[in-house]
N, CA, C and O of each residue as an XYZ file, in Angstrom:
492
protein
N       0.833     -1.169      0.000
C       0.000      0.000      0.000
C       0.887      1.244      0.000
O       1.793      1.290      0.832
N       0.725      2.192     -0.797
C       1.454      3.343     -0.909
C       1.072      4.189      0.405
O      -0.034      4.267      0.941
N       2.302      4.812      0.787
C       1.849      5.630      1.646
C       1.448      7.171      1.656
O       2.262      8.047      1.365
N       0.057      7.446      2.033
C       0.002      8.223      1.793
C       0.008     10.200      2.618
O       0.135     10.202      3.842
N      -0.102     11.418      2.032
C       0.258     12.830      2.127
C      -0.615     12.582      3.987
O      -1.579     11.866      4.259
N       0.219     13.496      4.938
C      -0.473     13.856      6.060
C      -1.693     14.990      5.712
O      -1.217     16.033      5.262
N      -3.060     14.987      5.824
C      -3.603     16.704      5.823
C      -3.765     16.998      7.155
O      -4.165     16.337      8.114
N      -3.313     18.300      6.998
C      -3.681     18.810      8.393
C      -4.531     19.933      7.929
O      -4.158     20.556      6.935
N      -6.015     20.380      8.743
C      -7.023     20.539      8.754
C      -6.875     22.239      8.822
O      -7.632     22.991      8.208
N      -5.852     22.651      9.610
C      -5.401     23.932      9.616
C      -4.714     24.781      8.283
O      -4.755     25.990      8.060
N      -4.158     23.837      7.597
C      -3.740     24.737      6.170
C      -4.766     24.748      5.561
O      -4.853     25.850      5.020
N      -5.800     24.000      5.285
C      -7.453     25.044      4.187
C      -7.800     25.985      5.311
O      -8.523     25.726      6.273
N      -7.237     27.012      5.073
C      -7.555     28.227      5.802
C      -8.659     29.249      4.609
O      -9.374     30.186      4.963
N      -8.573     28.946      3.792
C      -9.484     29.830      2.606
C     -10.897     29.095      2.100
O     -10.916     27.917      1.741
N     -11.917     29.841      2.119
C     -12.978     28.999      1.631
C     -13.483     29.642     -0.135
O     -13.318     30.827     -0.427
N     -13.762     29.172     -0.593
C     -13.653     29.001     -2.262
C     -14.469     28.362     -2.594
O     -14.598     27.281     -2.019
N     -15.566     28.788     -3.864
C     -17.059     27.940     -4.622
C     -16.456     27.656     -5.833
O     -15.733     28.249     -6.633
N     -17.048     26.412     -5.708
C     -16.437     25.795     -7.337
C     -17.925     26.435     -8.090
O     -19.066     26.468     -7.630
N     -17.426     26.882     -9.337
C     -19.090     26.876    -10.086
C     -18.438     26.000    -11.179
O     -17.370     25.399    -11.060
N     -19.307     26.021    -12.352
C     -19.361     25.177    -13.454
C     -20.628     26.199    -14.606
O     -21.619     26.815    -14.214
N     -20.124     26.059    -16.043
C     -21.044     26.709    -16.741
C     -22.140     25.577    -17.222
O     -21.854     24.386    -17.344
N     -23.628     26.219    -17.511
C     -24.594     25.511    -17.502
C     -25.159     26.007    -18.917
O     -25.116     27.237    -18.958
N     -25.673     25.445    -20.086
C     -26.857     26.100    -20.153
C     -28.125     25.364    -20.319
O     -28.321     24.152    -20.223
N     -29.100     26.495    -20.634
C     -30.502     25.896    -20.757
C     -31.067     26.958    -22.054
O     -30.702     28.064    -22.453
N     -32.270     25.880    -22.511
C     -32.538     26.405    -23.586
C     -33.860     26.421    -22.562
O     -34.082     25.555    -21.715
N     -34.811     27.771    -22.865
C     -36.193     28.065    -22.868
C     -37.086     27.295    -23.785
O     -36.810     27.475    -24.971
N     -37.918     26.619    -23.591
C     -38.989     25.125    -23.877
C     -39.684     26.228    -24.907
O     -39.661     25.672    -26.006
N     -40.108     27.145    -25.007
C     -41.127     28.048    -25.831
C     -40.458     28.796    -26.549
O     -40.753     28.393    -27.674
N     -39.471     29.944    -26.722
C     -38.729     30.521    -27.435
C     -37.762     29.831    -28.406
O     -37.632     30.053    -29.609
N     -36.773     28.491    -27.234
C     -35.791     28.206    -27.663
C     -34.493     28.871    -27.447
O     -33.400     28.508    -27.882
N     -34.805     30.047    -26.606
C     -33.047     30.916    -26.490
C     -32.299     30.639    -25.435
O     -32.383     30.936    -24.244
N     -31.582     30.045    -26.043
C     -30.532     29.474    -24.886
C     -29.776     30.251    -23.695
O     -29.259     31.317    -24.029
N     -29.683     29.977    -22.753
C     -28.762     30.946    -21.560
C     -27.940     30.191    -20.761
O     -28.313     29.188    -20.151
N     -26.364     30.839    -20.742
C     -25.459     30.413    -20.111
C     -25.267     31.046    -18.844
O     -24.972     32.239    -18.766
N     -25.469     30.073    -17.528
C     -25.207     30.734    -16.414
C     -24.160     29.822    -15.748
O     -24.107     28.614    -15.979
N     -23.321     30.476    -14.898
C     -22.512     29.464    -13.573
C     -23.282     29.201    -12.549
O     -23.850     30.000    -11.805
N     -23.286     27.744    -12.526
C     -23.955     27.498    -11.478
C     -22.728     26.606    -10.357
O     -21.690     26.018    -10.662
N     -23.259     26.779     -9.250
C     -22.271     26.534     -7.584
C     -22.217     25.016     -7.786
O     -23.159     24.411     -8.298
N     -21.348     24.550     -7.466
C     -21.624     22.668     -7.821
C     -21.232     22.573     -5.478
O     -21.725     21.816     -4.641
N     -20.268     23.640     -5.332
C     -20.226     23.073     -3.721
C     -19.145     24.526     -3.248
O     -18.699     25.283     -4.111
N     -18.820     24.732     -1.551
C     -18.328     25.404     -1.578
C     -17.462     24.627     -0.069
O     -18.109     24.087      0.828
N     -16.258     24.705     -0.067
C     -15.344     24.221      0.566
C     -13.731     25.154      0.882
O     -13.254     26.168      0.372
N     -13.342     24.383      1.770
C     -11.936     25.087      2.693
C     -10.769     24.419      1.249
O     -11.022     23.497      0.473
N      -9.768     25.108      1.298
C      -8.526     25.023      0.383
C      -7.454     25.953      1.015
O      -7.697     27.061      1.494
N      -6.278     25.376      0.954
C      -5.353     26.195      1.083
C      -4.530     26.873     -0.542
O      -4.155     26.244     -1.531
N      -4.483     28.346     -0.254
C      -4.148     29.102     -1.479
C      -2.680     29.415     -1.869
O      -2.310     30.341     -1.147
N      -1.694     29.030     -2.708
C      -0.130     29.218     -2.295
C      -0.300     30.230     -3.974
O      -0.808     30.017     -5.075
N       0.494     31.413     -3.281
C       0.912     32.330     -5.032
C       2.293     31.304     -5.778
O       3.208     30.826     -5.108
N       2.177     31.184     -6.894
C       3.220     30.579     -7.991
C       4.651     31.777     -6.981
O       4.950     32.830     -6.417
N       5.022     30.367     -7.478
C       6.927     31.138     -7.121
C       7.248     32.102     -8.060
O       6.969     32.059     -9.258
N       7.969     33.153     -7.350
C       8.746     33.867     -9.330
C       9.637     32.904     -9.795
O       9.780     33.111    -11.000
N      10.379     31.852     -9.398
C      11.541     31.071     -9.955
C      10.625     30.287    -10.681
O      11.149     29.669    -11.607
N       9.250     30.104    -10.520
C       8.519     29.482    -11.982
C       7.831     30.385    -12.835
O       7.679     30.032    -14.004
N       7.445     31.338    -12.517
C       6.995     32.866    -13.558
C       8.171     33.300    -14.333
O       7.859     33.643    -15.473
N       9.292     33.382    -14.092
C      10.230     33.882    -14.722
C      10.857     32.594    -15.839
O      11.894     32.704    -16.493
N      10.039     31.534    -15.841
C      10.379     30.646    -16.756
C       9.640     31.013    -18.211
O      10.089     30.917    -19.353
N       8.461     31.425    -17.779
C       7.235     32.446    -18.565
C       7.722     33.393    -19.688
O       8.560     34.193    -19.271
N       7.421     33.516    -21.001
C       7.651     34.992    -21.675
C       7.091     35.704    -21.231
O       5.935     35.596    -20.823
N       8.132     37.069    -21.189
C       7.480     38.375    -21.558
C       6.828     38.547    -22.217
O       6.790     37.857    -23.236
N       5.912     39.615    -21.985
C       5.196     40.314    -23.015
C       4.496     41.820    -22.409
O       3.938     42.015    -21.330
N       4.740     42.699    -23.452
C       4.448     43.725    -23.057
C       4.948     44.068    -21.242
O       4.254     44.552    -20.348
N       5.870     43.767    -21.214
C       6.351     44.187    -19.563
C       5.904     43.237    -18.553
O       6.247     43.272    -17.372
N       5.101     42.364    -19.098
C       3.938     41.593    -17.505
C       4.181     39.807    -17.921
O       3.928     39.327    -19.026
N       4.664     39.126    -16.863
C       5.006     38.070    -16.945
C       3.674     37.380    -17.303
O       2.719     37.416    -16.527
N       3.634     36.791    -18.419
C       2.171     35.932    -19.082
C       2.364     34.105    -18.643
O       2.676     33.154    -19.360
N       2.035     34.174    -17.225
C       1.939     32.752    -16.877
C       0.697     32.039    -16.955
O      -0.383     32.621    -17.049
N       0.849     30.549    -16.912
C      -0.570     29.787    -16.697
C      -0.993     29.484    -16.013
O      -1.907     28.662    -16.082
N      -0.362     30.203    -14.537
C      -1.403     29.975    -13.263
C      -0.806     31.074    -12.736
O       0.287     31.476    -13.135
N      -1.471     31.622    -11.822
C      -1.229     32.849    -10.622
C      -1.043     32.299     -9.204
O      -0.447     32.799     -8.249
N      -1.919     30.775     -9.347
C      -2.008     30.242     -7.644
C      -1.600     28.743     -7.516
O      -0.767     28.601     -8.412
N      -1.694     27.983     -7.107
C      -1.860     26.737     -7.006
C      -2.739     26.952     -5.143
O      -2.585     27.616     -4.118
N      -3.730     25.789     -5.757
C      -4.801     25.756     -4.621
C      -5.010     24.215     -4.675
O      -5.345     23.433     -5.565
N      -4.619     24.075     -3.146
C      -4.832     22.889     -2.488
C      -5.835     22.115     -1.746
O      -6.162     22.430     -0.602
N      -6.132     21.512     -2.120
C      -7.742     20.620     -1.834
C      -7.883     19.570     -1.177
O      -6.799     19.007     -1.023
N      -8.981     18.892     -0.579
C      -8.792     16.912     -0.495
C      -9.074     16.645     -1.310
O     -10.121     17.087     -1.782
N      -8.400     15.872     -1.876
C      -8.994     14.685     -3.008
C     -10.163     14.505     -2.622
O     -10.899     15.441     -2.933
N     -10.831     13.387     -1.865
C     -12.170     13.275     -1.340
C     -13.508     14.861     -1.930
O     -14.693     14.747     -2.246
N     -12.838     15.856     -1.877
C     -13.991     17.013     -2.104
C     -13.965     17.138     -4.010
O     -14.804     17.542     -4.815
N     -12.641     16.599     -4.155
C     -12.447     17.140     -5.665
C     -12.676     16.348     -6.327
O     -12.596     16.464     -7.550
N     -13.150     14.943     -5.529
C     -13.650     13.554     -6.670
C     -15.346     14.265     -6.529
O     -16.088     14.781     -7.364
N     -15.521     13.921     -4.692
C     -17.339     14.343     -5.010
C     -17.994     15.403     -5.742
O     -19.192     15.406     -6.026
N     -16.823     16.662     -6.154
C     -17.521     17.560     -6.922
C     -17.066     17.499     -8.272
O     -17.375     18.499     -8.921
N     -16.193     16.311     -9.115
C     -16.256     16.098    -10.219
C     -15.793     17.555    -11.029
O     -16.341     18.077    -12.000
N     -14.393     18.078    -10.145
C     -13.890     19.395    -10.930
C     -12.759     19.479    -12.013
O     -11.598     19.082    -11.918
N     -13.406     20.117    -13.106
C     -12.760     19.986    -14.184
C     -11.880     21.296    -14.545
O     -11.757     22.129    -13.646
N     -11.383     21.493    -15.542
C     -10.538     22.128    -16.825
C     -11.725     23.336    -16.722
O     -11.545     24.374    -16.086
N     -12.640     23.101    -17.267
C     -13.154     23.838    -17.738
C     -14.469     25.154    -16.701
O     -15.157     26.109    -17.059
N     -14.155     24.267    -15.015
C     -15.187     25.381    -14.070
C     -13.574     26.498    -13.662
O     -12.459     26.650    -14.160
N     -14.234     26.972    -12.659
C     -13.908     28.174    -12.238
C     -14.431     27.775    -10.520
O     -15.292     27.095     -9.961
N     -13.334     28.651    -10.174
C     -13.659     28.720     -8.375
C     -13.260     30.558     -8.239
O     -12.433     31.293     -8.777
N     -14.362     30.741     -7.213
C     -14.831     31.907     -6.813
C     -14.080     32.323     -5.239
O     -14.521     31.784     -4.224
N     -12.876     33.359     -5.152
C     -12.432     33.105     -4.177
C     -11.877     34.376     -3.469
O     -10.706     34.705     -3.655
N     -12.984     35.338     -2.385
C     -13.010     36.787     -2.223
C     -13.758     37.266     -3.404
O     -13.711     38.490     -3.522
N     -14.164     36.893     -3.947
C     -15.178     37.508     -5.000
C     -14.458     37.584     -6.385
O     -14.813     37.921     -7.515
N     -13.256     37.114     -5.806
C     -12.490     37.016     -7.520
C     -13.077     35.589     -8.579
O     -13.840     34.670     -8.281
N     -12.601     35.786     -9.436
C     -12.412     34.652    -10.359
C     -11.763     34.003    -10.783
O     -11.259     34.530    -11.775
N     -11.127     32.256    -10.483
C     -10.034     31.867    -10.556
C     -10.323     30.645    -11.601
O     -10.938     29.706    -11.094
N     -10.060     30.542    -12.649
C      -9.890     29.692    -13.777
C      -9.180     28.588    -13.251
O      -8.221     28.718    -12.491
N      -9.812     27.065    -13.796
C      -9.203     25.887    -13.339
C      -8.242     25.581    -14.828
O      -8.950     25.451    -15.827
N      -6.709     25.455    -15.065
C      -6.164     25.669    -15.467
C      -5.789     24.164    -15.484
O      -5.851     23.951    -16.695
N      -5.484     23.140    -14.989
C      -4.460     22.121    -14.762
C      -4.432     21.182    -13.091
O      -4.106     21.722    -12.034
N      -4.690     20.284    -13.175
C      -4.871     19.458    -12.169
C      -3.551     18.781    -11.983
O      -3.358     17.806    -12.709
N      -2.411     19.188    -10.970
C      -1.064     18.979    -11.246
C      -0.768     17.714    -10.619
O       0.253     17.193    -11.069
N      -1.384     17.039     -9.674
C      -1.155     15.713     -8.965
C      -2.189     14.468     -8.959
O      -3.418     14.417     -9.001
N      -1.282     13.589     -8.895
C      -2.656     12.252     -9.252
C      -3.571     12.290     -7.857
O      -2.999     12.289     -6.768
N      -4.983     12.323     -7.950
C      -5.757     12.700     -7.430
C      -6.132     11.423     -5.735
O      -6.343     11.568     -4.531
N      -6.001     10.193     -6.814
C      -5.979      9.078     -6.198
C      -4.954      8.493     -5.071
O      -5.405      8.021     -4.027
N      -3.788      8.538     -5.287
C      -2.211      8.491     -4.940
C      -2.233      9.185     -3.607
O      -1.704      8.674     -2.620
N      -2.912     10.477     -3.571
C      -2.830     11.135     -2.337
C      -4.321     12.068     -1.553
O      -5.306     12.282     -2.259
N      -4.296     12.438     -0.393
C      -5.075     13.188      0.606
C      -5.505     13.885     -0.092
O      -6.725     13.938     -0.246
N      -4.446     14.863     -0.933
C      -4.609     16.372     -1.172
C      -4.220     16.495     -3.085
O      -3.213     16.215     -3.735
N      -5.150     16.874     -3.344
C      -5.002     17.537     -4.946
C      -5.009     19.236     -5.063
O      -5.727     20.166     -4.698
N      -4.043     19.081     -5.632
C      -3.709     20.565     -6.491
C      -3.607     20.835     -7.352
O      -2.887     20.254     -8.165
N      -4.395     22.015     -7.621
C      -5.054     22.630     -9.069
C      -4.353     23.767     -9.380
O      -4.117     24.584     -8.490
N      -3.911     23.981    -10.730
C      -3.020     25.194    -11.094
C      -4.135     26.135    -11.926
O      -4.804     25.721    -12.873
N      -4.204     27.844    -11.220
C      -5.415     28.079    -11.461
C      -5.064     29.762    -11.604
O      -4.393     30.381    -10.778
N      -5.536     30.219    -12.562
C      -5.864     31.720    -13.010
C      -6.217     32.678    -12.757
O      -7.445     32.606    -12.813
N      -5.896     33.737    -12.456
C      -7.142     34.710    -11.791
C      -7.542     35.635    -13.157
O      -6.870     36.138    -14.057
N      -9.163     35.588    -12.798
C      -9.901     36.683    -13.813
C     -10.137     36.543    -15.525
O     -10.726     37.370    -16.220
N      -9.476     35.198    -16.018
C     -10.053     35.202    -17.080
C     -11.469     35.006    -17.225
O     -12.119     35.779    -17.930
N     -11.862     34.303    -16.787
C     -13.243     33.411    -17.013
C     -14.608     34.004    -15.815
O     -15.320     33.385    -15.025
N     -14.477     35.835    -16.266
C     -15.568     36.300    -15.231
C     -17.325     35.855    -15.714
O     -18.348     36.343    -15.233
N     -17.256     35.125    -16.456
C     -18.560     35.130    -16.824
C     -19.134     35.556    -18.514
O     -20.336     35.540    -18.780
């Protein structure tokens, strides 16, 4: 049996809503509408990207253009039951953080971490 990550209950110090985009088409018109809807809302611990991995990043226009801003740490257990993908978004202080990359095998350990964006994907 592999052994597995300690969690300790004190580093998800941040609480964060996963949403997910939905749509629905209206039964009488037919016009479709895309909304985010909340799939769950849970504790994570939030770590900012190192600069010794931003500076691996091109320039552009003066502002380091990376593919994550955060890495945010989870239980596995919350990130199987809410089935989080590539393509939702987690809501965190009212910001908007794009799910970018799921960097660790989910199964293998306690804790999964997601490499994640701020502010592309406001809606």
């Amino acid at each position: 049996m592999a052994r597995r990550e300690f969690t300790s209950a004190q580093s998800f110090d941040q609480r964060v809503t996963a949403e997910r985009k939905a749509t629905t088409a209206d039964p009488v018109t037919g016009f479709v509408t895309e909304a985010w809807v909340a799939l769950g809302t849970f504790w994570v611990s939030i770590d900012s990207q190192k600069l010794s991995e931003r500076l691996k990043e091109p320039i552009v226009a003066d502002t380091l253009q990376s593919p994550y801003d955060f890495i945010v740490s989870m239980r596995a257990e919350t990130f199987v039951r809410l089935g989080i993908i590539v393509a939702d978004r987690l809501v965190w202080k009212g910001e908007y953080l794009d799910v970018k990359d799921i960097l660790e095998g989910q199964l293998r350990s306690r804790i999964t971490k997601l490499a994640v964006r701020r502010g592309m994907n406001d809606g």
